[in-house]
N, C-alpha and C positions, 0 to 999 in steps of 0.2 A: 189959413194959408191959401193963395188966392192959386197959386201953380198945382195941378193934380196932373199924374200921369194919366195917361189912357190905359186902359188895358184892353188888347185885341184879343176881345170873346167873340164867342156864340151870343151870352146873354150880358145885360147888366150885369157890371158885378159893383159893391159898394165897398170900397175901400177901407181898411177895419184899421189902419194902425194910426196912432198918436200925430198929425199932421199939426196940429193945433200948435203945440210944445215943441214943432223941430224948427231947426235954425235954419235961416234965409238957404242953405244950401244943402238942406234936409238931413243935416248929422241931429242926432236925438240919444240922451244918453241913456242907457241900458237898464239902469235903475233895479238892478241887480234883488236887492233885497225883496222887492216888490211881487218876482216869483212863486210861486205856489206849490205846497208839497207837492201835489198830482200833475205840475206841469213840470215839473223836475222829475216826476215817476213816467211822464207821455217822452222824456228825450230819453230815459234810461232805454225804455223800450222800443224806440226808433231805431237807440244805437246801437244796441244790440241785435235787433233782425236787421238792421241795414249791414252791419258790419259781418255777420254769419252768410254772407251774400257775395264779398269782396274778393276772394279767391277764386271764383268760380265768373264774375262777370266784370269787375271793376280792370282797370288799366293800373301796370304794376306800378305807372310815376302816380297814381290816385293811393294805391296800397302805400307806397314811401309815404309820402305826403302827409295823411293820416299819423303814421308811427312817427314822422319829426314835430310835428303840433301837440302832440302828449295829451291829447284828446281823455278827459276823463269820463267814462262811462254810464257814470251813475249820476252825474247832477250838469246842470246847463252850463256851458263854459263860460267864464268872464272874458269878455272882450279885450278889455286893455292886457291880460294875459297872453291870449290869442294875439293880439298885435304886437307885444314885443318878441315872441318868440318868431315871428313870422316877419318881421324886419330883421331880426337877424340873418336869417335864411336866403330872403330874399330880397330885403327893402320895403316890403308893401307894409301897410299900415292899413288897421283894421276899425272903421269907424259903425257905430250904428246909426241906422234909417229906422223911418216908421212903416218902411216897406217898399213897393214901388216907388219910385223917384222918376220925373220927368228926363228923356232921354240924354239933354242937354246939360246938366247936372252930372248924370250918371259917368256919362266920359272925362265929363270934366275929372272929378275924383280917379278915376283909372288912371288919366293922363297923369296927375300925381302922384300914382303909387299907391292910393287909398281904395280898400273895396269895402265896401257900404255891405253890412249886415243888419238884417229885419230884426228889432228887439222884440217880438212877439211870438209866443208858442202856439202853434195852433192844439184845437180841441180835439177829444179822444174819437169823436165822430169823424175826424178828420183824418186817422191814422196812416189809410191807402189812399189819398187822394187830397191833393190841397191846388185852390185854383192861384190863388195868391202865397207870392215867397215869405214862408215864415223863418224863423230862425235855425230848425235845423236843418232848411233847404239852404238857407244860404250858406251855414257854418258848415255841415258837416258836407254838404254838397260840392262847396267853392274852393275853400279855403286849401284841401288838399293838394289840388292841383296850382297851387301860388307858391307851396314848397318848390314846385320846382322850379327852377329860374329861366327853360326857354319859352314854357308856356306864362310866366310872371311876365314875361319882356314881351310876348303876344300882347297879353292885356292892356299893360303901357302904351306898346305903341298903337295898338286897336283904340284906347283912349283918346290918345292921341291925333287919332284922324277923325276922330269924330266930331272931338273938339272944334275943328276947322271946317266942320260939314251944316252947316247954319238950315240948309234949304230941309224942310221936314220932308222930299222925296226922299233925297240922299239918306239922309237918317233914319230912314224907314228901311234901306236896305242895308246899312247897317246892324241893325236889328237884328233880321232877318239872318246874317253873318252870325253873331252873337247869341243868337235862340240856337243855332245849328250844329254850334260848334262848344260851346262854354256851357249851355244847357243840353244838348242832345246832342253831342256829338258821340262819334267812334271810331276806336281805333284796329288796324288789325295787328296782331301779334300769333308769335310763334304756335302759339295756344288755342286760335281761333278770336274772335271778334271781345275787344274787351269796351265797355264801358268808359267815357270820361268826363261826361256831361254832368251836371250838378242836376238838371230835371230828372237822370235817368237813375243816379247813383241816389239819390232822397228819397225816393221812390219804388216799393217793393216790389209792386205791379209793373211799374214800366222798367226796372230793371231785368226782367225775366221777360217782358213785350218785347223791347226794342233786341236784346240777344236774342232769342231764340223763336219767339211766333212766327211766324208764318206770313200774317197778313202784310205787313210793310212791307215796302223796298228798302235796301239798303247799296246803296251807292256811292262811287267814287268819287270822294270832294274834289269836286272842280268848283274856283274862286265864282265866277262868272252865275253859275248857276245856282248857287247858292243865295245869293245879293237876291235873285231874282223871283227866288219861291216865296210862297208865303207863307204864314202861318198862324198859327190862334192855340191859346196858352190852356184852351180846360180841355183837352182833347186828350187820348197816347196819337202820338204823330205819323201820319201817312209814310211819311220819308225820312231816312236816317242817311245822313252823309260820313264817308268810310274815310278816314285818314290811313296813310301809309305808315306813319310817325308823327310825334308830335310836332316831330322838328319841320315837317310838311307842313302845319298850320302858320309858324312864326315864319318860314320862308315865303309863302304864296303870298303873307300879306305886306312883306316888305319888297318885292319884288313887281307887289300892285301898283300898276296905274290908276289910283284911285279918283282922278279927276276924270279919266277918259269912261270909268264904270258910272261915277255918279251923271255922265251928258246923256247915259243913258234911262237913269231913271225915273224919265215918264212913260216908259213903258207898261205895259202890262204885268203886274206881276206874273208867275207861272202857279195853277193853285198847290195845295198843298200834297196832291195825289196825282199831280203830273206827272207823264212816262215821255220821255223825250229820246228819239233815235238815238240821242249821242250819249243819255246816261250808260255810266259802265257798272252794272249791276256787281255785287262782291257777295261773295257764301255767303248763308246767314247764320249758321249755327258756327254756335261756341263750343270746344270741349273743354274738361276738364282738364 
């Protein structure tokens, strides 16, 4: 396959999934059987210290989400399963990738309703940390919050604009959107700061990082300055952007001028541990 995404590291990284065998717009089939008793025993045990975590850091439409997908515990879930149940729910349709997919691609499929899951389990060395999305970053990470239907209709129409965003500046802040908010986002609630990102919720270490440490900021999602940060994917993240609700996400971006942000982007990005006068800093601890 002559298309390879990039991936924005620190270092090299080499690309590990099945590219060879995926179709012209990188669906690739899951090949189910092909699994391994110990990579079916590496999700048992993801999902359960990921899921003894949810009450205490996840966002309660992450909690629903979860309990309407009937997520089975103890073995790797079948995809075409996951997608009928989650076209019922919401219309999305659930295809497998070999992993990263070019960004052009990636919208594409959003724009249709379709979210692209990595068929590949990562290794036991891998447990606290994966640079590249494997399958139960994407499944148990993603899928949850597609239950619900104003963050699903986010996705869509985020697909959607991206679709129409040809220039790689534009699409790089795109990105940037979509690393912030779908992977590292946060929400606040009654309860203190919850969780609803798929990097943060896949993740044992950054699930208890981006809640409660210390070292981040965490701040008030404003559209604008977000487009504009940047970021790199093998890191825990300098900055966390704070939603009010989710319904704050699907509102700011249909509300976007998104032609008059993208004349902006030949600018600078802002790096990833920028403190800017106008950020509005929010608590960081979470309680019980």
């Amino acid at each position: 396959m002559a298309r390879l995404p990039v991936a924005p590291t620190q270092s090299d990284v080499k690309l590990r999934g099945d590219y060879a065998h995926a179709g012209p717009d990188f669906r690739l089939a899951q090949n189910y059987d092909a699994y391994t008793p110990d990579e079916h025993a590496i999700w048992r045990t993801l999902f359960e210290r990921q899921s003894g975590m949810l009450a205490e850091h996840a966002a309660p439409e992450f909690q629903a989400g979860l309990r309407l997908l009937g997520v089975d515990a103890h073995r790797i879930p079948v995809l075409e399963e996951a997608s009928d149940r989650l076209k019922r729910l919401t219309g999305f349709e659930v295809i497998g990738v070999p992993g990263l997919i070019p960004e052009a691609d990636f919208f594409g499929h959003l724009a249709e309703r379709r979210f692209p899951v990595t068929t590949w389990m990562r290794r036991r060395d891998e447990l606290d940390y994966l640079v590249e999305p494997d399958l139960f970053h994407d499944f148990f990470g993603h899928l949850p919050m597609l239950a619900h239907t104003v963050f699903a209709n986010f996705i869509q129409a985020y697909g959607a604009i991206g679709a129409h965003a040809r220039e790689p500046a534009a699409l790089k802040m795109l990105a940037r959107l979509y690393w912030y908010t779908v992977e590292f986002g946060l929400v606040a609630t009654g309860r203190g700061l919850r969780a609803y990102g798929a990097g943060i919720l896949s993740s044992s270490g950054e699930t208890i990082y981006a809640t409660r440490a210390t070292g981040p900021a965490r701040i008030g999602f404003d559209l604008q300055r977000v487009l504009r940060t940047n970021y790199l994917i093998d890191s825990y993240q300098k900055t966390y952007f704070v939603l009010d609700d989710i319904e704050q996400l699907f509102d700011s971006v249909l509300a976007a001028d998104f032609d008059a942000q993208f004349a902006d982007a030949h600018l600078p990005g802002y790096e990833p541990d920028a403190r800017l006068p106008t950020d509005q800093p929010v608590a960081s601890l979470a309680t019980s």
